[in-house]
N, C-alpha and C positions, 0 to 999 in steps of 0.2 A: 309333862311326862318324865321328865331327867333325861339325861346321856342313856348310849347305847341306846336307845329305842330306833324302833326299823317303822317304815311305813302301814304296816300291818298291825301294830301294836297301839298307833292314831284312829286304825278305822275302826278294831275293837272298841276303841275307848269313845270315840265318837257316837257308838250304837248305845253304849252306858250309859254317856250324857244325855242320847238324844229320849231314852227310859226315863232317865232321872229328870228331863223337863216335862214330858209325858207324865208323870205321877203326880208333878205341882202342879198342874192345872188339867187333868182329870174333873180335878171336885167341881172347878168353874166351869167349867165347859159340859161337862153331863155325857161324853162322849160313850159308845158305845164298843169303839172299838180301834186301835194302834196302828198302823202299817209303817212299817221301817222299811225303807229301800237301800239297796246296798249296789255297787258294781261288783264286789267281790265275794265271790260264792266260797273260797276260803272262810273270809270273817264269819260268813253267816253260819259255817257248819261250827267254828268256833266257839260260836256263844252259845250253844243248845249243849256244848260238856265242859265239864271243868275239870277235864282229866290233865295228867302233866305236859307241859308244852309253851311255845309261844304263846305267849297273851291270855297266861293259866290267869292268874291276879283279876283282871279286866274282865275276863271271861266270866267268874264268881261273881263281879261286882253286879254282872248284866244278868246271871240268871238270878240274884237275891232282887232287882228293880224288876223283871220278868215277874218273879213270885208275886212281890205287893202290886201291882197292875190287875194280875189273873183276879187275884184275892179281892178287887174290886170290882168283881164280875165283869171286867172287861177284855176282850177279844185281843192277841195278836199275833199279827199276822208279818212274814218276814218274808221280800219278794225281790229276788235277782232284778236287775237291769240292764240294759247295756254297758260299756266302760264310758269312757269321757267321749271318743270320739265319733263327731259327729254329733251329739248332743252339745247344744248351746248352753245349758245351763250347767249339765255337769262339765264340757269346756272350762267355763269361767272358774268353778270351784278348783277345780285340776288346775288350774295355775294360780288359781290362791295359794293353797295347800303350797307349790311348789316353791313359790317366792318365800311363805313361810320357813320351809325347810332350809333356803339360802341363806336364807337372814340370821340362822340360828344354826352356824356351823358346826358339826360335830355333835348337834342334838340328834339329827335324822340323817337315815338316810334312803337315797330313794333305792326303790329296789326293784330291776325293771327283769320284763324277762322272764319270770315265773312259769317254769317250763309245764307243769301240771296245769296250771289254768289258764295261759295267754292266751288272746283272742287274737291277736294278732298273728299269731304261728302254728294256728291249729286253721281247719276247716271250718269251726265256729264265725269266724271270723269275715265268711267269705259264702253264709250260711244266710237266709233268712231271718231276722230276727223273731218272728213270734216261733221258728220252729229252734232256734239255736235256744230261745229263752225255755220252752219244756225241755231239753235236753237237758240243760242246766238245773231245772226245780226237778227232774225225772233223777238226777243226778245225790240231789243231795236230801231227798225225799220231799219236799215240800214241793207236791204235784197233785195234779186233780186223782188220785187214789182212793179206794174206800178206806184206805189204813189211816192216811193222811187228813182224811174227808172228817173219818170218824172222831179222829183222836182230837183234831181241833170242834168240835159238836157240828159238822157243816152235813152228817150226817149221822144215821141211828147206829147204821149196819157198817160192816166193814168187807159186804156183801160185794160182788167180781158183778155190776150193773150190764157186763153184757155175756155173761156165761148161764150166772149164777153161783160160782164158786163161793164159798165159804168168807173165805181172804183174798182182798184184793190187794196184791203188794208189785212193787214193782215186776219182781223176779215173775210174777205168774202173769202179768202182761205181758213181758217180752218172751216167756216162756213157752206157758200153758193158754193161756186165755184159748178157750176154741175158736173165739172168733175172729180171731188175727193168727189161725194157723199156716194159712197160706204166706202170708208176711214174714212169721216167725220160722219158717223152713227156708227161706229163704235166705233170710238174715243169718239164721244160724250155719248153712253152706256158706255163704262169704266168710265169716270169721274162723269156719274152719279152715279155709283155703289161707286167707292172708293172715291169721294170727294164731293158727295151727290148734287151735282149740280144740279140746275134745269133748263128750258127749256135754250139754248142755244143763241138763240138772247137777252138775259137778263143778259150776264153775258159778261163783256167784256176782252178780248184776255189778256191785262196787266197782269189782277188779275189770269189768268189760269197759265201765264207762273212764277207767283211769288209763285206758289204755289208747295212743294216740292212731294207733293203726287200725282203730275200730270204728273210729268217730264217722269213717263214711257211709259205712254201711248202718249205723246206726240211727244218722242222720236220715238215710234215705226211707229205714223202718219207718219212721215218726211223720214224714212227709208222704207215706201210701198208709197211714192207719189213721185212726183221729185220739189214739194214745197219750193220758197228758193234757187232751184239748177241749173234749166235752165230759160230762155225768152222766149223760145217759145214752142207753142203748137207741 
């Protein structure tokens, strides 16, 4: 990767490679469809634009091996996971990677902390896993949604499966959806109380989830609804 490079600029590039070994053996293998797993919900939102930024270069590289994959009629799909720990297998990688970094002074470096995402210093952390895991894909759009549903062909409609609305997007689950009204008045009094919000259709879903004094009550939304977790009504 050269000098200056940070650890986030390796898992970019790692999602590129792991494309560009996916497309050489596609043709052998007849598969139908890709799944990349990541610990970091950062890199994942990374690689879906290629606008100016950390890891712009890597980012392009992964959505030109993204294109030739699709263009092979093949599926993919990109799914958060836990961090290292406690996982055995990502363990062992986590201190590959890290020994790596040692060994090759001043090429990387680790970068620990990451107040926007840590798991470690948020409530995620200390959360459920399958309900911290929809937070996280609710978070960065890649969630059970009609928008999401739709756009990857996993459905027709982009149809609200327990309302009926038009558009099912995040905003109108945690919003509108009628059938999580009682949940959503709810939720939306906490956040007024503790993150001083005002009316709810003025404040968009992004900015609720990037904010660290929401995460509880957010948390608690997703653990009394089944939002994120099933497709149908």
């Amino acid at each position: 990767l050269g000098k200056k490079k940070e650890v986030f600029d390796a898992e970019v590039y790692t999602i590129e490679r792991g494309l560009r070994k996916a497309a050489e053996m596609l043709p052998m293998t007849g598969d139908s469809n890709v799944v990349i797993f990541s610990d970091s919900v950062t890199t994942i939102q990374r690689v879906q634009d290629d606008k100016l930024g950390p890891g712009q270069r890597m980012a392009k590289n992964t959505i030109e091996w993204n294109k030739k994959i699709v263009g092979m009629g093949v599926e993919i799909e990109y799914q958060w996971v836990p961090s290292h720990k406690g996982v055995e297998g990502n363990e062992k990688a986590y201190e590959q990677a890290k020994a790596a970094v040692e060994r090759v002074e001043g090429t990387l470096k680790l970068v620990k902390g990451y107040k926007g995402w840590s798991m470690a210093n948020s409530l995620l952390g200390e959360t459920k896993k399958r309900v911290a895991g929809r937070f996280l894909q609710l978070k960065v759009g890649h969630a059970l949604t009609g928008v999401h549903l739709e756009r990857i062909k996993k459905k027709e409609s982009k149809e609200c499966w327990w309302c009926g609305h038009l558009t099912q997007t995040v905003d109108h689950l945690f919003k509108w959806c009628k059938k999580w009204k009682r949940q959503q008045d709810t939720l939306w009094e906490k956040l007024r109380k503790k993150c001083k919000m005002k009316e709810r259709g003025r404040v968009p879903m992004a900015q609720v989830f990037d904010m660290e004094e929401a995460e509880k009550a957010m948390l608690k939304f997703l653990m009394d609804t089944d939002v994120g977790r099933v497709t149908e009504a």
